[in-house]
Each structure stands twice: as structure tokens, then as C-alpha cells.
C-alpha positions as CSV (number, residue, x, y, z in Angstrom):
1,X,94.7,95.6,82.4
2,X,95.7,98.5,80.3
3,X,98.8,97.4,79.9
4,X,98.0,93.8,79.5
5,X,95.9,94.7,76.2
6,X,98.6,97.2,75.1
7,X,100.8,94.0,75.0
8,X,98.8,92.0,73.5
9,X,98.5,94.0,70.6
10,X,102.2,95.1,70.0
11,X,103.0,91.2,70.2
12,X,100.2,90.6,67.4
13,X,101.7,93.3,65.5
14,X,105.8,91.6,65.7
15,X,103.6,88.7,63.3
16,X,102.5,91.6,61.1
17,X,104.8,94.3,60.2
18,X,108.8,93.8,58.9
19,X,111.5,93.9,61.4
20,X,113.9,97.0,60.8
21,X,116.7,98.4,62.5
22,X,119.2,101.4,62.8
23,X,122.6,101.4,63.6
24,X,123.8,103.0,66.6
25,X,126.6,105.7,66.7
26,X,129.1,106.8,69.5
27,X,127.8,110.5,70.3
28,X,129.3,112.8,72.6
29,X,131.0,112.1,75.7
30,X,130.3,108.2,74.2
31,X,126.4,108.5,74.2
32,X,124.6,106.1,71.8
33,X,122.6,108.0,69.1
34,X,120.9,106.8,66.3
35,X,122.3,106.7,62.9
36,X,119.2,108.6,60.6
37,X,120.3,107.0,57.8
38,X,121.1,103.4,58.5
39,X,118.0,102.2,58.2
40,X,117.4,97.9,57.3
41,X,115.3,95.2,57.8
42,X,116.3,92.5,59.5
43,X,114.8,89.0,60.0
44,X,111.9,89.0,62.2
45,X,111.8,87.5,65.4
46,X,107.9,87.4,66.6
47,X,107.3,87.9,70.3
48,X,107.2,84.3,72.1
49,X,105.0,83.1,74.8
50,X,107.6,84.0,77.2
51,X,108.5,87.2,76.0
52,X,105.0,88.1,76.3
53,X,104.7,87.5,79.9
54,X,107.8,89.2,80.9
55,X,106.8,91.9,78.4
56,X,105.8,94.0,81.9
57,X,108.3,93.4,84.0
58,X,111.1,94.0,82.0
59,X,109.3,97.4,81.0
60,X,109.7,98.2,84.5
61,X,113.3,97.4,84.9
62,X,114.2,99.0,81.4
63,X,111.7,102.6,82.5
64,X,113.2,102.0,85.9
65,X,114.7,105.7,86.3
66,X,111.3,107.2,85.5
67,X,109.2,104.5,87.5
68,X,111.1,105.3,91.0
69,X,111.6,109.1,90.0
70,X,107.6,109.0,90.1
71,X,107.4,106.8,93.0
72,X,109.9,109.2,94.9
73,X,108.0,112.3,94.2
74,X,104.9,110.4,95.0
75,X,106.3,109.4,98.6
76,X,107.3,112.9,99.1
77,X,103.9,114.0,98.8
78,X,102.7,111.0,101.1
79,X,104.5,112.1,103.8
80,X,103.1,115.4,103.2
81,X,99.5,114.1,103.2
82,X,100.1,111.9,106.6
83,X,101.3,115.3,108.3
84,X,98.3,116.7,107.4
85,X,99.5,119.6,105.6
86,X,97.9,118.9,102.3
87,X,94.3,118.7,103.8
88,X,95.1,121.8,105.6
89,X,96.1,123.4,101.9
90,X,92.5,121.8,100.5
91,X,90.9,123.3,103.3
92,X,92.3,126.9,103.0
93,X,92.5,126.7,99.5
94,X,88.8,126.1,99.4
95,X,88.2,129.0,101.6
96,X,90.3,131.3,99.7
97,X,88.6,130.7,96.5
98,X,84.6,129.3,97.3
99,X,83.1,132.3,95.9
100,X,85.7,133.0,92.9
101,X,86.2,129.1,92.3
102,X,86.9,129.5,88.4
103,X,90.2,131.0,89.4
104,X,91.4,127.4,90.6
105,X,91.9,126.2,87.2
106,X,94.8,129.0,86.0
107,X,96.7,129.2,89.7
108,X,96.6,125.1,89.7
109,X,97.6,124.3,86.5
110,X,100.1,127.0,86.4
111,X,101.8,125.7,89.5
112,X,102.2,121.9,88.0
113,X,102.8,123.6,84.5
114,X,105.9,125.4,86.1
115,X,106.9,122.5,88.1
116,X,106.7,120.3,85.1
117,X,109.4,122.7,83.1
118,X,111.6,123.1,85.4
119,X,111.9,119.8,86.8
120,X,108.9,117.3,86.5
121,X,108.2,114.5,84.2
122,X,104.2,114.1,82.7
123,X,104.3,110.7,84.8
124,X,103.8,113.0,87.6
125,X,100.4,114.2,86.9
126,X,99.4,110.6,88.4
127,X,100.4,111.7,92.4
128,X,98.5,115.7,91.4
129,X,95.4,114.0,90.6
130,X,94.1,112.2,93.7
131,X,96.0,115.3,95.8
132,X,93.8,117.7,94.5
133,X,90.4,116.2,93.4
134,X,89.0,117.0,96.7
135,X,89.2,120.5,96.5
136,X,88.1,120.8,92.7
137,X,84.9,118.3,93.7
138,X,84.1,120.3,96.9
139,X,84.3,123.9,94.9
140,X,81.7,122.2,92.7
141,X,83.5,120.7,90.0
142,X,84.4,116.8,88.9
143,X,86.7,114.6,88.7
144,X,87.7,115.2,85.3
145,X,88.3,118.9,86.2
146,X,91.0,118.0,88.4
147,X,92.2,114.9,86.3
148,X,92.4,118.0,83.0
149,X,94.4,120.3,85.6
150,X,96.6,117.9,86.8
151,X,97.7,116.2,83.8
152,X,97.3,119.1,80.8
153,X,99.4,121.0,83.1
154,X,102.4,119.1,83.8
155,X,102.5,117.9,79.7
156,X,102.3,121.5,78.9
157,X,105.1,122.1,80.8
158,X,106.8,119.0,80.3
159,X,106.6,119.1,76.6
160,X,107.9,123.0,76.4
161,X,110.6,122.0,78.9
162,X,112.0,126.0,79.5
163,X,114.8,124.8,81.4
164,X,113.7,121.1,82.1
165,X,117.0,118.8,82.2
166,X,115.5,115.7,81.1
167,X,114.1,116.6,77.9
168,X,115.8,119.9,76.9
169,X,118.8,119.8,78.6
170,X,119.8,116.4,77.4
171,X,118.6,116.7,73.3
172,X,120.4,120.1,73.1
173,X,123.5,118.1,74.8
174,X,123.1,115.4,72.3
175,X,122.6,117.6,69.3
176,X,125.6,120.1,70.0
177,X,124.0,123.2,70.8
178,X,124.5,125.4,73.9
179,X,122.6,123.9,76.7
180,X,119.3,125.7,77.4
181,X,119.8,127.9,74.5
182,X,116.6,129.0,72.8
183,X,114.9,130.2,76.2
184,X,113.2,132.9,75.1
185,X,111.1,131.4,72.2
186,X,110.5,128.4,74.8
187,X,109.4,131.2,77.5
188,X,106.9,132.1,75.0
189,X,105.4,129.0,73.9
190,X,104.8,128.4,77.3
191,X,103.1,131.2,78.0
192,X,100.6,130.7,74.7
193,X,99.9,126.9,75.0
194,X,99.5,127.4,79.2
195,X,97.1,129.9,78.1
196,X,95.1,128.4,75.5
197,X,95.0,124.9,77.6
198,X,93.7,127.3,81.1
199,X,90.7,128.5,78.5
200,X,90.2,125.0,77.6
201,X,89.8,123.8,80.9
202,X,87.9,127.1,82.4
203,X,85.4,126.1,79.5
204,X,84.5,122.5,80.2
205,X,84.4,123.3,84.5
206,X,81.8,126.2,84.0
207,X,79.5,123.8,81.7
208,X,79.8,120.9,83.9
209,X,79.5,123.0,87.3
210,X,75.5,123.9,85.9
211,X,75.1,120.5,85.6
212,X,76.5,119.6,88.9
213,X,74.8,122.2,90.5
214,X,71.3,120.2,89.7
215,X,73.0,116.6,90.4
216,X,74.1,118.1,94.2
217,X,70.6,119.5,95.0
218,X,69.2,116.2,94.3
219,X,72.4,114.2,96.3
220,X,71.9,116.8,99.3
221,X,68.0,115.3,99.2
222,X,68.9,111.6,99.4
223,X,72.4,111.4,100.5
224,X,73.1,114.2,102.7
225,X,75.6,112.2,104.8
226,X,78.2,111.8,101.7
227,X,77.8,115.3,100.7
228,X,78.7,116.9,103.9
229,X,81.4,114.5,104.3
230,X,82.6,115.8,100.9
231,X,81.6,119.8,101.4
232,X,82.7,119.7,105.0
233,X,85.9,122.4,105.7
234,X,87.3,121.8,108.7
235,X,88.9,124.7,110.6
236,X,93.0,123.2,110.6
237,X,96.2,125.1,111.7
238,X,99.6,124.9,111.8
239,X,102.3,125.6,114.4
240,X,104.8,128.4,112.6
241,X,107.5,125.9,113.6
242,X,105.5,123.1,111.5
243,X,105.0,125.0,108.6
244,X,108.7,126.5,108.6
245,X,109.7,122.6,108.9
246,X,107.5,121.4,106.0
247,X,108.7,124.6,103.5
248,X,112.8,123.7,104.3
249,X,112.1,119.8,104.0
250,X,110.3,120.1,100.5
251,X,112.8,123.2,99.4
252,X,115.8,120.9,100.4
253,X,114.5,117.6,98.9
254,X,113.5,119.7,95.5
255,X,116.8,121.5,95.3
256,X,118.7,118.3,95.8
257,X,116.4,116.3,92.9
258,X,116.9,118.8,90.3
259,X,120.7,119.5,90.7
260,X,121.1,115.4,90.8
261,X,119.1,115.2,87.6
262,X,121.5,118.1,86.3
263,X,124.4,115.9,87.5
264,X,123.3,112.6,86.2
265,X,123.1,114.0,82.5
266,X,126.3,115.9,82.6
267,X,124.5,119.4,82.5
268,X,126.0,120.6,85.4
């Protein structure tokens, strides 16, 4: 639906605002880049009623690297879920921190912030979200806890891009300057905006957790069945052999993914 009103409006807009174009360049190693000052108008050519109904699916085919990138990721962590091992994490994870539950908030959205720089795209805060609003819900949080986690911390990451191949490995390619160059003043960035987005986040979950602490007293009264089906930890375990099994498989199928995206935009 979002996306149907999203295209509405941009085909209203092809009736309203002046077509203009820039001229494309040969960049290096034969890249396309935009020429900055080549800007013209050009006749315009409003969007048709049969433009406007492929409008979607030809978005798909032309983001089609960063629609099955996500869907990848996402399958990896499907698998994951169906072995079990990402309950198990919920479950220990709320154990570890039920009486210190604030400290959720840095240690998650550190992880997906790191993730997200090395190797990640903000597309994947989609397949964090639904992993990981169990746990935030069942230390007492909500839902828009563990949406803020999930997605401010992969775009923080994503958008400082330490040593992230898609964004910053491929614009330094493109503008002719060393390759990852500039990692210190990145390194530092992320450290400030991860820091100031953690306090953000912290300061939301404790005002909403008082709140929820008065909404859960009264859903214990009249729905006690959801509530313990939400609450409930489970007591799960893993052979060694499993868990050795699961830490090669996602170390193997990470390492692979990142030097492919290194390959595929000639960094490496």
C-alpha cells in the first residue's frame, strides 16, 4: 500500500515539475558517472497508465541486487530460527540481562551497528526487527524499542560505512581516492553518532517501560494466558556439536558474502 501511494504521487508529480537530465560520463574501469555540470531540460514525458502499473515491478527488477541481498540474509536467519537457535539466544539473552534489561539497547544496537559497517545494507534492519522483538517485549519494553534498535542501528552503521564495500568502498573507487582511506575520522564518527543514537533509545525504553509496567499489571489481570505465553523462558540447550555447526555455517556464509561484495565492485 505504501508503495502504491508513493507511486501515485511521483506519477502526479511527472505532470507537474520540468523534465531535466544529465549527461553520463565513462568513469574508471568504464563506470557511468554523472556529469555535475551537464545539466538540461528535456521534453517531458508524463508517466502513462501503463507505466504506472509496472512502476513496482520494474523497481524490483532495477533494485534487484539489494532485494535478493536482503532476501538472502533474511533466509540465512530463517534457517537459523527453524533450528531453534535464535529462540534459544532470546531465551538466554533474557536471562542474562532480566534484572539489568537497559543494557539491551547499547549491546544490540552495537552488534547490528557493526554488522551494518562492515558489511550490511539499512534494508536489513527489516529481518532484525521481528528476530528480536520478543526479547525487548518480554524484558518489558515495546515494539518500537526493538523496531528503534534494529533499524537506528544498522543506518548508523550503514551511513558511516567504516570499511562497508557498498557505500564506501565503491564512492572512494569512483572518486579516485585510496580505497577505505579516511578510517580513522570514520572510526570516530561512529563511535559519536552510535553513542548519541544508544542515549536516544535508552531514553524513550525507560519512559515507556513505567508505562508498560502499569499496562502488564492490568493484562496479567484479564489476559493472563497471552502474557505467560509472551513472559514464558523456556529452559533450551544445545549439543556442543550444534552450536560449533551453527558458528562455522554463519562464519563461512558471512565471510563468503562480504569478500563476493568486495569482488563484485572491484575492491578486492
Amino acid at each position: 500500500m505504501i508503495l502504491f501511494v508513493f507511486g501515485v504521487i511521483a506519477t502526479i508529480f511527472t505532470y507537474l515539475i520540468l523534465s531535466g537530465e544529465f549527461d553520463r560520463v565513462k568513469g574508471p574501469e568504464g563506470r557511468e558517472m554523472v556529469d555535475a555540470d551537464s545539466f538540461h531540460y528535456i521534453d517531458s514525458a508524463p508517466v502513462g497508465l501503463v507505466d504506472f502499473i509496472s512502476i513496482i515491478p520494474r523497481g524490483l527488477i532495477e533494485a534487484g541486487e539489494i532485494v535478493f541481498f536482503t532476501l538472502i540474509i533474511g533466509g540465512m536467519f530463517m534457517v537459523l530460527r527453524r533450528t531453534g537457535i535464535i529462540e534459544i539466544g532470546v531465551d538466554k539473552l533474557a536471562r542474562q540481562f532480566i534484572n539489568k534489561s537497559i543494557l539491551i539497547i547499547p549491546v544490540l544496537t552495537t552488534v547490528f551497528a557493526i554488522i551494518a559497517t562492515l558489511i550490511g545494507t539499512a534494508e536489513l534492519s527489516l529481518v532484525y526487527i521481528p528476530v528480536i522483538i520478543p526479547l525487548i517485549i518480554a524484558l518489558g519494553y515495546d515494539s518500537i524499542t526493538a523496531t528503534s534498535i534494529a533499524l537506528c542501528g544498522t543506518v548508523v552503521g550503514f551511513t558511516v560505512g567504516v570499511l562497508n564495500p557498498i557505500n564506501t568502498g565503491l564512492a572512494q573507487k569512483l572518486s579516485g581516492i585510496p580505497t577505505f582511506s579516511g578510517l580513522g575520522l570514520r572510526l570516530v564518527l561512529f563511535v559519536i553518532v552510535l553513542f548519541v543514537t544508544i542515549l536516544f533509545i535508552m531514553k524513550y525504553a525507560k519512559k515507556v517501560k513505567k508505562i508498560l509496567q502499569l499496562v502488564w499489571f492490568i493484562m496479567m489481570i484479564l489476559r493472563s494466558d497471552i502474557c505467560t505465553k509472551i513472559l514464558r523462558i523456556k529452559n533450551h540447550s544445545l549439543r556442543l556439536k550444534d552450536k560449533k555447526l551453527v558458528l562455522v555455517s554463519c562464519s563461512y556464509s558471512l565471510s563468503f558474502l562480504y569478500m563476493g561484495l568486495l569482488h563484485k565492485d572491484g575492491l578486492w
